[in-house]
C-alpha positions in Angstrom: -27.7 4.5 -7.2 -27.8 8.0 -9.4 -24.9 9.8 -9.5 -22.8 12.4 -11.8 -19.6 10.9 -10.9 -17.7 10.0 -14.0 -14.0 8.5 -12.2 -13.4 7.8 -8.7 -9.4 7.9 -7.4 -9.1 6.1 -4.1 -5.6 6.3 -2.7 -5.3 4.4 0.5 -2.9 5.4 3.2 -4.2 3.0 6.1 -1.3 1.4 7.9 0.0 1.3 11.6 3.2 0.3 12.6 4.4 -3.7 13.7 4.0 -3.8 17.3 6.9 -5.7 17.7 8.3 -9.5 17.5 5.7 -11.9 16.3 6.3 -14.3 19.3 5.5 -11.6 21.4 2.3 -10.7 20.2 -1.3 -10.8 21.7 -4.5 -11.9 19.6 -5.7 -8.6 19.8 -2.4 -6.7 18.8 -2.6 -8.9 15.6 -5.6 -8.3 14.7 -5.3 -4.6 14.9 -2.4 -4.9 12.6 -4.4 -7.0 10.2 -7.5 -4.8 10.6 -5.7 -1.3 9.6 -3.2 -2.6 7.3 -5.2 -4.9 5.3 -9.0 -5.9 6.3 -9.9 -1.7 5.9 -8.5 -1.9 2.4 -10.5 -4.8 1.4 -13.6 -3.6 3.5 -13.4 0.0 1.5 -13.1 -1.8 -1.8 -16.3 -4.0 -1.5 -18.4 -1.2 -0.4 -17.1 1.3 -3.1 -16.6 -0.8 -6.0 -20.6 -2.1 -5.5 -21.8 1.0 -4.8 -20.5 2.8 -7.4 -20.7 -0.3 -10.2 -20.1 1.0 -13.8 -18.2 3.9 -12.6 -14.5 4.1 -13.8 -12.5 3.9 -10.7 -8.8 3.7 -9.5 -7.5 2.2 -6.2 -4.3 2.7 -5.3 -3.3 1.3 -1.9 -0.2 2.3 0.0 2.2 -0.4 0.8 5.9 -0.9 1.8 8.9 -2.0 0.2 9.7 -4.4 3.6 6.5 -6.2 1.9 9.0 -7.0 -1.3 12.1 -7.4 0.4 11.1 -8.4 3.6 12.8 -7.5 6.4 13.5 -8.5 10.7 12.0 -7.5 12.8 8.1 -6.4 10.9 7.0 -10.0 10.3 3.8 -9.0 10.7 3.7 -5.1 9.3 5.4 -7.0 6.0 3.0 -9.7 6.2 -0.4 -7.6 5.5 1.2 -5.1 3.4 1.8 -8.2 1.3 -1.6 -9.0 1.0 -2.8 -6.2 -0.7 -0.5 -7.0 -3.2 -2.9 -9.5 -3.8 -6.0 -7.7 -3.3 -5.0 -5.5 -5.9 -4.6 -8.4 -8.4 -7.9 -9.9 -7.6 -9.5 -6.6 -7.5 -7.8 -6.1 -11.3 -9.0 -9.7 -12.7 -12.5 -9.4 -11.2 -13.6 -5.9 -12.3 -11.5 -4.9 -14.6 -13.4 -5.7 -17.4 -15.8 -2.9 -15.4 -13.2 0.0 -15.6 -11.6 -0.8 -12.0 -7.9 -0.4 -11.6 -6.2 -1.5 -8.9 -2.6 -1.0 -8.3 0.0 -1.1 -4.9 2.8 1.6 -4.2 5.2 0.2 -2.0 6.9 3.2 -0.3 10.8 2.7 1.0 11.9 5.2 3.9 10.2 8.8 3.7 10.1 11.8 5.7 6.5 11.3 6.4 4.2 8.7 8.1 5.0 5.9 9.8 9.2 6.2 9.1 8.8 8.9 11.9 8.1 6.7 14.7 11.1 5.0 13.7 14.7 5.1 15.8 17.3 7.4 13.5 20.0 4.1 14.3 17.1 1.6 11.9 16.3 4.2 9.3 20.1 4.7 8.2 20.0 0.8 8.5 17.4 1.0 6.0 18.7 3.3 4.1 21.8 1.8 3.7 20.1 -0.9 2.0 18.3 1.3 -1.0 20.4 1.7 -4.1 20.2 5.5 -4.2 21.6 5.9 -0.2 18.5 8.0 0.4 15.1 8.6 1.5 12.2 8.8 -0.7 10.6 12.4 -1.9 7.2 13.0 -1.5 6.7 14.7 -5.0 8.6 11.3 -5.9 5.4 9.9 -4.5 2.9 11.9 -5.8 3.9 11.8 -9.0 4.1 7.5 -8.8 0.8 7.9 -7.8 -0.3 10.1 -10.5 0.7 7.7 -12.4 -1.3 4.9 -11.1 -4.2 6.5 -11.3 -4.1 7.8 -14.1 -2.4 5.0 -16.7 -5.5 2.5 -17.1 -3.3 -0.2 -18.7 -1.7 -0.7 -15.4 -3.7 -3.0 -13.4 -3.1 -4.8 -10.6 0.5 -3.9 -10.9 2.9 -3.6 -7.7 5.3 -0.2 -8.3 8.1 0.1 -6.0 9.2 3.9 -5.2 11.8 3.1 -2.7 15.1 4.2 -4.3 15.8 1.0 -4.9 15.2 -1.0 -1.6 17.3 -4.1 -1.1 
């Protein structure tokens, strides 16, 4: 492959919400949950990290901080947001010596995304939890994420920008 790329900055937003109690799930419901939150991520990796081999690059992959703390009631959301904690680390040990970073931000309650979908009664839950007694900022975010991408002697690192989730 010929290319003029010098860097490629992957930041990966993929998620979809827990579609409720795990006992209550069907096969298909979990596997959608699996598939967006985790299987994508892994899926984009492989194809872009072989494709564009010897290229510096810099995955940073969206998680949440109910994937640290854990939290009722998103067994399953928690559960494959997780697992990319662990992509990232493989991803990190196997290609790192190749110039490819991989790093997780796990995200607390923000005005954006998925937090919208949630009832106002379970985000001041949440909220109450964080150390700050607020929600996230999204230059807050973008500047974490900045920061991932940019520092290359963080690799395979999971950074928390929750206000201090609990």
């Amino acid at each position: 492959l010929k290319t003029d790329l010098d860097e490629v900055n992957i930041v990966s937003f993929l998620g979809t919400k827990d579609p409720g109690a795990l006992i209550n799930l069907r096969g298909e419901q979990i596997d959608e949950v699996i598939t967006t939150n985790f299987s994508l991520n892994a899926y984009l990796s492989s194809i872009l990290i072989s494709r564009y081999r010897g290229i510096s690059m810099s995955f940073v992959f969206i998680s949440s901080s109910g994937a640290l703390a854990g939290d009722s009631g998103v067994t399953l959301y928690s559960a494959t947001k997780h697992a990319l904690n662990g992509l990232s680390r493989g991803i990190a040990l196997e290609y790192g010596k190749y110039g490819v970073n991989a790093n997780v931000l796990a995200l607390g309650v923000v005005e954006i995304g998925l937090s919208k979908n949630v009832p106002e009664k379970r985000i001041n839950e949440m909220i109450s939890r964080t150390a700050n007694r607020k929600k996230v900022d999204v230059a807050n975010i973008a500047s974490s994420i900045n920061f991932l991408l940019r520092n290359k002697d963080v690799n395979g690192f999971t950074m928390a920008c929750d206000a201090g989730y609990f």
